[in-house]
C-alpha positions in Angstrom: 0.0 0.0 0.0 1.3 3.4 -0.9 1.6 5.9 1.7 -0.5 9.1 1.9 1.4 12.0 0.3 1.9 15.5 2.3 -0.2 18.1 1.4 2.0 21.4 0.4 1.6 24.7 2.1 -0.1 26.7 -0.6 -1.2 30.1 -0.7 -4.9 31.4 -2.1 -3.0 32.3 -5.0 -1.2 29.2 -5.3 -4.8 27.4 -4.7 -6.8 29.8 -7.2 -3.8 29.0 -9.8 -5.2 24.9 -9.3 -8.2 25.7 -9.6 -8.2 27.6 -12.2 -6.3 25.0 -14.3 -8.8 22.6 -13.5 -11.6 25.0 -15.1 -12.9 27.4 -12.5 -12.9 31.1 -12.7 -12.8 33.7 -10.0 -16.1 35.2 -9.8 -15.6 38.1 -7.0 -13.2 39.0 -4.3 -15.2 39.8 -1.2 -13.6 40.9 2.0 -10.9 38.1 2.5 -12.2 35.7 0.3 -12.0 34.8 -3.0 -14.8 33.0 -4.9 -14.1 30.4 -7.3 -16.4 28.9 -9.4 -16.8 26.3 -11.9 -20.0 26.0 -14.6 -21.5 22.8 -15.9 -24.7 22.6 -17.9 -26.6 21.0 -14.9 -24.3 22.6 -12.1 -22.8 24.7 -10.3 -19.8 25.0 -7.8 -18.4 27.6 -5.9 -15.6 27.8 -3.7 -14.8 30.1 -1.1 -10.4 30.4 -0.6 -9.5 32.5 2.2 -6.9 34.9 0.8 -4.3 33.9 3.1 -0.3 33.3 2.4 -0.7 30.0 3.9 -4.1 28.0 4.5 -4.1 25.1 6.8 -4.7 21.6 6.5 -8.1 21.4 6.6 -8.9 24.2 5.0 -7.0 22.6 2.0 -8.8 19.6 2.3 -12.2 21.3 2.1 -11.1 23.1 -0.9 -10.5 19.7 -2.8 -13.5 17.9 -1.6 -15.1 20.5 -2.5 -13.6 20.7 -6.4 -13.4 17.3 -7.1 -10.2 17.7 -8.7 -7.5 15.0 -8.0 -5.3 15.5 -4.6 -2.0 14.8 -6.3 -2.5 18.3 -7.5 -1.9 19.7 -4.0 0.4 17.0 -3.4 4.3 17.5 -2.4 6.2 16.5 -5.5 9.1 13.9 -4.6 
């Protein structure tokens, strides 16, 4: 069994950049947050990032529950 990679220490830049690569846009910047947000034909997602220089664990975690997009993308790279 493969062991669980580390999550990286990523900004809300560094997490919008994801994101944004995996098809969401930023819709609004409101107070410290930034709204991301992704359009399907039947759906639609929105994530709130706190524009911090570093967001914690969970928070991190949330944000990729959240966007379905694969964990290896906020994965350390070894």
């Amino acid at each position: 069994m493969l062991p669980d990679l580390i999550l990286r220490v990523l900004s809300a830049k560094e997490v919008c950049k994801i994101l944004e690569e995996g098809g969401f846009v930023e819709v609004r910047v409101r107070g410290s947050h930034i709204m991301m947000q992704l359009r399907t034909d039947d759906s639609t997602v929105t994530i709130p990032v706190p524009n911090y220089k570093e967001l914690r664990v969970g928070t991190l975690q949330a944000i990729i529950r959240q966007s379905g997009l694969p964990r290896s993308l906020f994965e350390v790279d070894e």
